[in-house]
N, C-alpha and C positions, 0 to 999 in steps of 0.2 A: 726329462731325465728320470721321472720315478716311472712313467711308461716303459721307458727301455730296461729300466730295471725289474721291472715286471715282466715283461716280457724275456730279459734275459734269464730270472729266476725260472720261468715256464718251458725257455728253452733248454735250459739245465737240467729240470726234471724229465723233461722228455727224454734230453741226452743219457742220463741216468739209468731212466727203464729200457732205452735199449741199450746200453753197456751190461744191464741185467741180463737179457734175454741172449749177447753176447757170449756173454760168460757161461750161461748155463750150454751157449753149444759150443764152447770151448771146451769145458768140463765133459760130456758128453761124447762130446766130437775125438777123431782118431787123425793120425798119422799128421802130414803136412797141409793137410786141412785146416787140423786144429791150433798149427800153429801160424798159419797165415790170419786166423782170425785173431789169434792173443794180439800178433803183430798190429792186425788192425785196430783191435782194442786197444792195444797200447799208445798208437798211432794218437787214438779220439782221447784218452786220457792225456796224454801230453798237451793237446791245444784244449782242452776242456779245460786244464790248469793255468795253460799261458792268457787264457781267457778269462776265468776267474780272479788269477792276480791283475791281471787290467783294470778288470769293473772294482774291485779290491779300492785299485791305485785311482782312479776316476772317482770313485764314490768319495772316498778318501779328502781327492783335491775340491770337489762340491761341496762338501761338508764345513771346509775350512780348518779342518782339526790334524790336518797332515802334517807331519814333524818326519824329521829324519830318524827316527826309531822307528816310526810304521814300514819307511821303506826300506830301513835296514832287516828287520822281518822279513816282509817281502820275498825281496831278494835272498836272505838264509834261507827261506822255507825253499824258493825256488832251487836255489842251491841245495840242499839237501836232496828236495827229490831228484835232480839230476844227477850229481855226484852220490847219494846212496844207493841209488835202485842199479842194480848188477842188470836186472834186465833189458833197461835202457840201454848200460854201457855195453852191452852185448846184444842189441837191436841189427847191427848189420852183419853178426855173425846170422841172428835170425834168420836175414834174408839171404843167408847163402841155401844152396838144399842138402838135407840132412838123412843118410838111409833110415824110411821106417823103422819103429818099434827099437829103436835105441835107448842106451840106460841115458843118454842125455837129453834126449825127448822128455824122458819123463820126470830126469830134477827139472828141466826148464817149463813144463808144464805144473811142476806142484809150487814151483817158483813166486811160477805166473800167477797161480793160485792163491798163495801167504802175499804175496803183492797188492795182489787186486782186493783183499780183504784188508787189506792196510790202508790201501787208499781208498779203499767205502769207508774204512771208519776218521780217516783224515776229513775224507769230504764230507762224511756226516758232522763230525764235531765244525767242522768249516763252515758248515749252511746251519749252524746253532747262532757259532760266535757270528755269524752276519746278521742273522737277526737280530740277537741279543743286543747287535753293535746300530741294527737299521734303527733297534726302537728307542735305544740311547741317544741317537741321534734326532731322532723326530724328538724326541723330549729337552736335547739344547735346541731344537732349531725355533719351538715353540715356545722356549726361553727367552731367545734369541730374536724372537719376533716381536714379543712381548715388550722385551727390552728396547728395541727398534721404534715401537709403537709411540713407548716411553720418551726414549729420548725425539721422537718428532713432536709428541705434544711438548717437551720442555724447550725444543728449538721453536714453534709457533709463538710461544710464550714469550719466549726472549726474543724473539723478531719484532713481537707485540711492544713487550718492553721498549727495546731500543726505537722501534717507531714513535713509542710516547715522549722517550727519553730525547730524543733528536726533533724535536717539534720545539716552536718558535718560544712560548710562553717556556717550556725547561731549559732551552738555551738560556734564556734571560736567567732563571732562578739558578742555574749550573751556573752562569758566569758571576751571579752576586755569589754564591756559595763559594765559586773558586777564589773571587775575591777577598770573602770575608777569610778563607782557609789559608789565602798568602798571609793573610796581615796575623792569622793565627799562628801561623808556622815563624812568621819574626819577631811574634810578642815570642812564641817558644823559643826561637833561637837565641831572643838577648835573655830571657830567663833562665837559659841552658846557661849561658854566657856568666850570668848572677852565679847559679848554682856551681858550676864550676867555679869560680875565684872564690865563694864560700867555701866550697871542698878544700880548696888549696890553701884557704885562710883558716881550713878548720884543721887541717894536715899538718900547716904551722904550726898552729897553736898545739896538737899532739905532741909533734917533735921538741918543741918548747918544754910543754908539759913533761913528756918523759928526761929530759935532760932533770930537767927539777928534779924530779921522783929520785933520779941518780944520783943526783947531789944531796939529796937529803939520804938515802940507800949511805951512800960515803959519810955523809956527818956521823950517822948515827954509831954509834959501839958496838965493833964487834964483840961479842958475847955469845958463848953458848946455852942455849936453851933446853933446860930440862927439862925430862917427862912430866916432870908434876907440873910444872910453868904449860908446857904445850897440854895438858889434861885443862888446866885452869882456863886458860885460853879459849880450850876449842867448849867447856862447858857455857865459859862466860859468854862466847859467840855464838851459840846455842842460844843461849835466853835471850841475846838482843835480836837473833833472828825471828823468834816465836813472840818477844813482844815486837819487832815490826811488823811482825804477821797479824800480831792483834792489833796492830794500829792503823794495819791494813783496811783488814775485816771491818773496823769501826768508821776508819774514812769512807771504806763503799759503803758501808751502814747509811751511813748521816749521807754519804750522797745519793744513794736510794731513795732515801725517807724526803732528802729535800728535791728531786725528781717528781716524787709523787707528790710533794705540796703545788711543786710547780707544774704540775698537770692540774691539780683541783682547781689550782688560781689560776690557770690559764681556762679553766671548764666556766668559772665564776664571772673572768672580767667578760669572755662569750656573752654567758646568761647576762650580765649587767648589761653590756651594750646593745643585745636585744631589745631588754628592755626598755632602753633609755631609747632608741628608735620606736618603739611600740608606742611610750609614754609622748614621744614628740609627736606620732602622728595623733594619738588622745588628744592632744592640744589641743590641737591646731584643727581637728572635727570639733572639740569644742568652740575653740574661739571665732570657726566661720558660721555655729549653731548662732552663738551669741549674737553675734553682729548680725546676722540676718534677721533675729529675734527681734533685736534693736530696731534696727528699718522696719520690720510690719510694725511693731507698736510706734515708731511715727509717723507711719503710713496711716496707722489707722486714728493718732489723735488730728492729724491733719485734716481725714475726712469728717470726724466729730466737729469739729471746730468751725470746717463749712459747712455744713450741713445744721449747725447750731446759727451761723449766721444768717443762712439761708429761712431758716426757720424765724427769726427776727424779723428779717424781711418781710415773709407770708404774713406774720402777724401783723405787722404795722400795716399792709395793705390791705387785710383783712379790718382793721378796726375803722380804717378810712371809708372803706364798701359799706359796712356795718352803719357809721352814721351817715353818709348819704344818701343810703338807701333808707335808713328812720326817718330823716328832713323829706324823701319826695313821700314816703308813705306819709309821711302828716298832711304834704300838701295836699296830694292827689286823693284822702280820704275828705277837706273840709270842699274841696272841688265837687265829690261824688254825694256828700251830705247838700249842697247848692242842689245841685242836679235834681237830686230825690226829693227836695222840698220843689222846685219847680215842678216837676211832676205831678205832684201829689194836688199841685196848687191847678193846675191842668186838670187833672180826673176830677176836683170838685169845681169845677166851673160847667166841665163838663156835664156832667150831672144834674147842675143847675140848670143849663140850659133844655136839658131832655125835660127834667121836671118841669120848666116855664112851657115849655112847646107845646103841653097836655090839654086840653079842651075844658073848662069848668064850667060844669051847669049851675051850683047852686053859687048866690050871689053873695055868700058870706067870703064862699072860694074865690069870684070874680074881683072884689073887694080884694081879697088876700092877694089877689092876682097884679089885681091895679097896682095893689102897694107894693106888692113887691118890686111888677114891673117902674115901678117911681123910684124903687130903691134901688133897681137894677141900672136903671138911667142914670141914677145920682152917681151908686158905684164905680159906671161904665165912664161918667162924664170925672170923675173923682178918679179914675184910672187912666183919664185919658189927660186929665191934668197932670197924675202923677206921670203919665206915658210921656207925657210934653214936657213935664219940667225935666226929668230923666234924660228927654231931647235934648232940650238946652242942657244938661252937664254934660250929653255925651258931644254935643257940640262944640260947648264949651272947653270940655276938654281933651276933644281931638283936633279942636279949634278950625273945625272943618262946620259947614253950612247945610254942605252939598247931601242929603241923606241916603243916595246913593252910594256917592262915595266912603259916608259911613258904613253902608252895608256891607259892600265889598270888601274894606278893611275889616270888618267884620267877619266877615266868611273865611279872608284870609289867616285872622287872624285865628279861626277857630280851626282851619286846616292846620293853623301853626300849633295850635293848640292837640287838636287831635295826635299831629307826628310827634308831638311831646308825649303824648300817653301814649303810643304806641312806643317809643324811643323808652318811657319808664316801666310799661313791661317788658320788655327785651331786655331793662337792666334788671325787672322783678329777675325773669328767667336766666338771666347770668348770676345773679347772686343765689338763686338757687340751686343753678349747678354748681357754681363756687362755694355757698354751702356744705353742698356734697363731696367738691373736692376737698374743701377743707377738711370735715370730717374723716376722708381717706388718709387726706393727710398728716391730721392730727392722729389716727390709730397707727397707721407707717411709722409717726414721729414718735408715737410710743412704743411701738415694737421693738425699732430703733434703738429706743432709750434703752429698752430691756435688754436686747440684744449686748448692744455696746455694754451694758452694767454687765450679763452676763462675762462676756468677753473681756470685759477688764477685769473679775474674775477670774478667769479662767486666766488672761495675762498676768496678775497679782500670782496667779500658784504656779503657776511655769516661769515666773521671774523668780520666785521663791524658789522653786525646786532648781531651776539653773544656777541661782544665786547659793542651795546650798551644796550642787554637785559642784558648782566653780571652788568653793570651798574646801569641801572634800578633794576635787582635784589639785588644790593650792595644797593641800595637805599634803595628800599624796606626793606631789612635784617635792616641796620641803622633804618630805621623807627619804622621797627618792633622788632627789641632789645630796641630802647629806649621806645615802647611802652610796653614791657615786664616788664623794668628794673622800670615805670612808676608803672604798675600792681602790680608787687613783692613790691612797695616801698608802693600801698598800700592795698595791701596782710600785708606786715608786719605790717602797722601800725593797719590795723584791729584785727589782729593777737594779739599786742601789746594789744590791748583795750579790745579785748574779755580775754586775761590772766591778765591783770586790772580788770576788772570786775568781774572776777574769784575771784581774788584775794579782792578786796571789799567786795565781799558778802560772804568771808569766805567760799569756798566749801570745801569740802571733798576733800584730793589728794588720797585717799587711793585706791579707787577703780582703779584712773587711772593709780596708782605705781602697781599695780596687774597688769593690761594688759599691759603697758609699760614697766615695769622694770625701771631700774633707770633713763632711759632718759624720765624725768617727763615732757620736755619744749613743750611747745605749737609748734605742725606744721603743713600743710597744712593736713597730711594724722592723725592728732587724733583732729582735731576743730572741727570734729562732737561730739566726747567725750564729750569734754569740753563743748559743746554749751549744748547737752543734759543735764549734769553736773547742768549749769547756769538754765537752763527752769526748772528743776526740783528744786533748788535753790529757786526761784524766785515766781513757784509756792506756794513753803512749806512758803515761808513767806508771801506771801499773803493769804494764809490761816492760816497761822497762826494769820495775822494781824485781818481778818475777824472774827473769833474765839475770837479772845481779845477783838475784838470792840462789837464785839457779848455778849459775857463778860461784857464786861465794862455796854452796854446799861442794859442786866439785869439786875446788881449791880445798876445802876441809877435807872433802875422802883422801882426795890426791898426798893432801899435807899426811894425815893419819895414814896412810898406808906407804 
C-alpha cells in the first residue's frame, strides 16, 4: 500500500507537470485548438480529482481513522467542484464548435484560466494537507504499533500467568483458597446477619430513645427564653466546651505520655528477655565448663591413685630383688673367697714342687733337701690321710662307697653348681637393669609427683577461679532474677492497667474471644491486641467527641442566628 502510494504520489506529479505544460499551450494557444485542449485539461483534472478522492478514501479506510465526517468532506469537496465550476457545467456546450475569435472564446478561455489557478491552488493546499495528514498518521500508526507491541507482551504474560495459574499444584491452592473463601463468605454472611439485627436492635433502641426525649420535650415547661438566659446559656456552654476540650487535650496528654511509657517498657521487657536468653546460655556454657572440669579432676585423681598403687607394688618388688640379690651376693662371695683360698693353696704347692725338682750340690742343701723331702712325704702322707678321711666323710656322707660314683656326682654337682652362678649372674644383670629401671622409674615417679603437684595447682586455681566466677555468676543470676522478678512485677502491673483501661473504655472482647478462644486474659504475647483494641477505642471517641462538639458548635450558630 505505501508503494502504490508512492507511486501514485509520482504519478500525480507527473500528471501535474503536464497539466503545466497544458496550460501554458492553452494560454498561448488560439482558436478551437485551444479549447479542445482546456477540454482536454479539464477532461485529466476531473479523473486526477475522482482519483485523488479515491486514494483520499483508501488511505482513509487503511488507516482506520475513517469516520463519516471524512466522507462527508469528500463527497462536499467532490460536490463543490462539480456543482461550482461553470465550466464543467458547460463541458458539452464546449464540445459543440464554436466560430473563431469570439467574445465567448475568450471569457471561457480566462475562465478556464481563474479555474485552473484555483484548482492548482486547491491541489496544492490538498498535496499539504496529505502530507501533513501521511505524517500524522505514520506517527499513530507507530503509536499504534507500539501499543500493539504492548498489549502482545501483556497477552504473553497473562497466557504465562493463566498457564501457572491452571497447573495442578494452583488448582490444589485455588481450590483450598476457594474453600477457605466459601467458609469466609458464611462467617461474613452470618455476621452481616449479626450486624444487621444489631442495626435494627440499634434503630430500636433510637426510636425508643427519641420517643423518651419527646416525652421528656412534653414534661418539661413551656417557658420562654430570654436573651440574657440564651446569652448565659450559650457562654456557659462555651466553657464546658473549652473545658472538654481541655480534658480532651489532657486525656491524649496522659494517653501519649502512657503510649511512650509503654513503648520504653515494651523496648525494656525486649532487652530483659534478651538477656535473660543470653544469661541462660551463660549458664549452661558454664555449668558443662564445670562438669567437665569435675570429670578431668577425677580422671586425673583416679590415675594418681593407680599409679600410687602401682608404685607400691614396684616397691615391695623391688625390696624383695634387693634382699635376694644381698643373700646370693653373700653366698656366691664366701663361695668365691673358697675358691681363691684353693687357689692360692694350688700356686704354693706348686712352687713347692718347682723349688723340690731343683738339683742341690752342696750337702747342707741335700740335707735341707732330705728333710724337706721327709717333711713333704709326712705332709703328702698327712694330706693323704686328711685326703682319706675327707673320703670317708664324703662317703660317708653321700653314703656312697663307689668313688666314682662320688665323682660323677661331683661333677654333676658342680655343673649344678656352675648353672647356679651363671643363673646368679643373669639375676646380677636383671637386677642391674631393674636397677636402672627403677631409677627411670623412680625420676618418672618424681616427675609425676611434680607434675600432679603442679596440676593440682594449677587445678586448686581454676577450681578457685570457677568456684569464684560460679559465684559471681550466682550473683549475677540473683541480680538478674530479681531484676526479672522487678520487670514481670511491672510487666504485670502495666499489664494490669492496660486491661483497666480496656476495661474503662468499654472495648469490644469479641474480636479478641475470636483470635483467643476462651483464654480472653491479657498476656505478654496478645497486649498488642489489646493496645491496638484501646488506640482504636480511644480514637473512635475522640472522634466521636469532635463530631459532637462539631455538633453542638453548629447547634449554637444555628440557635444564635
Amino acid at each position: 500500500m505505501h508503494v502504490l502510494r508512492v507511486g501514485t504520489a509520482g504519478s500525480f506529479l507527473s500528471l501535474q507537470q503536464r497539466q503545466k505544460k497544458k496550460n501554458r499551450l492553452f494560454i498561448f494557444g488560439r482558436g478551437n485548438k485551444q479549447i479542445k485542449n482546456i477540454r482536454v485539461s479539464f477532461t485529466r483534472i476531473n479523473y486526477v480529482f475522482g482519483h485523488l478522492t479515491g486514494l483520499f478514501r483508501s488511505f482513509l479506510a487503511f488507516t482506520g481513522t475513517v469516520s463519516s465526517t471524512c466522507y462527508r468532506e469528500c463527497e462536499n469537496l467532490e460536490g463543490r467542484f462539480y456543482s461550482a465550476n461553470p465550466l464543467y457545467r458547460n463541458i458539452s456546450e464546449m464540445n459543440q464548435p464554436k466560430p473563431a475569435g469570439s467574445a465567448t472564446d475568450k471569457e471561457m478561455i480566462t475562465m478556464a484560466e481563474e479555474e485552473l489557478a484555483r484548482l492548482q491552488r486547491q491541489l496544492r493546499i490538498m498535496e499539504e494537507d496529505r502530507v501533513a495528514f501521511s505524517d500524522e498518521t505514520k506517527s499513530k500508526l507507530e503509536k499504534q504499533r507500539k501499543i500493539i507491541q504492548t498489549l502482545k507482551k501483556e497477552k504473553q504474560k497473562i497466557l504465562e500467568d493463566i498457564t501457572v495459574a491452571t497447573c495442578t499444584n494452583q488448582k490444589r491452592k485455588d481450590l483450598k483458597l476457594t474453600n477457605q473463601i466459601y467458609k469466609l463468605l458464611e462467617e461474613y454472611e452470618r455476621y452481616c446477619k449479626l450486624v444487621q439485627e444489631e442495626k435494627d436492635n440499634m434503630k430500636e433502641l433510637e426510636v425508643q430513645i427519641k420517643k423518651l426525649e419527646q416525652e421528656i420535650r412534653n414534661m418539661k415547661p413551656k417557658s420562654a427564653v430570654t436573651e440574657e438566659d440564651y446569652r448565659y446559656r450559650l457562654t456557659s456552654g462555651q466553657q464546658a466546651v473549652k473545658t472538654l476540650q481541655n480534658r480532651l487535650d489532657n486525656a491524649v496528654k496522659r494517653f501519649c505520655a502512657l503510649l511512650t511509657e509503654n513503648k520504653s517498657l515494651r523496648e525494656d521487657i525486649d532487652h530483659l528477655l534478651k538477656e535473660m536468653n543470653h544469661y541462660n546460655l551463660v549458664w549452661e556454657k558454664l555449668i558443662k565448663d564445670f562438669n567437665s572440669g569435675k570429670k578431668y579432676m577425677v580422671d586425673l585423681i583416679e590415675q594418681a591413685t593407680l599409679a600410687f598403687d602401682q608404685r607400691e607394688e614396684w616397691c615391695s618388688k623391688l625390696e624383695a630383688l634387693k634382699k635376694r640379690a644381698q643373700n646370693d651376693f653373700v653366698a656366691h662371695s664366701e663361695e668365691m673367697r673358697e675358691v681363691q683360698r684353693q687357689l692360692d693353696h694350688d700356686l704354693t704347692l706348686r712352687e713347692f714342687l718347682v723349688v723340690k725338682g731343683q738339683r742341690r750340690i752342696l750337702r747342707d742343701l741335700e740335707e735341707k733337701e732330705r728333710m724337706r723331702k721327709e717333711l713333704e712325704v709326712q705332709n703328702l702322707e698327712n694330706q693323704l690321710q686328711v685326703y682319706q678321711d675327707t673320703l670317708k666323710q664324703i662317703q660317708q656322707f653321700c653314703q656312697e662307697e663307689d668313688t666314682h660314683r662320688i665323682a660323677s656326682q661331683f661333677v654333676k654337682q658342680e655343673e649344678e653348681n656352675f648353672a647356679l652362678f651363671n643363673y646368679v649372674n643373669e639375676l646380677n644383670h636383671e637386677i642391674e637393669s631393674l636397677n636402672i629401671t627403677l631409677a627411670d622409674l623412680k625420676e618418672k615417679i618424681e616427675e609425676q609427683v611434680e607434675l600432679s603437684q603442679a596440676r593440682a595447682k594449677e587445678r586448686q586455681a581454676t577450681v578457685k577461679s570457677l568456684e569464684e566466677d560460679f559465684k559471681e555468676t550466682l550473683r549475677k543470676a540473683d541480680e538478674d532474677e530479681d531484676a526479672v522478678k522487678k520487670a514481670q512485677n511491672e510487666l504485670h502491673d502495666v499489664l494490669s492497667g492496660i486491661e483497666n483501661i480496656f476495661t474503662l473504655l468499654n472495648c469490644d472482647r469479641g474480636p479478641i474471644l475470636e483470635l483467643l478462644g476462651a483464654t480472653s486474659g491479657i498476656s505478654l504475647y496478645n497486649v498488642k491486641i489489646y493496645l491496638g483494641t484501646i488506640e482504636k477505642r480511644i480514637s473512635a471517641i475522640i472522634t466521636k467527641m469532635l463530631t459532637q462538639l462539631k455538633r453542638f458548635r453548629k447547634e449554637e450558630i444555628t440557635n444564635f442566628i
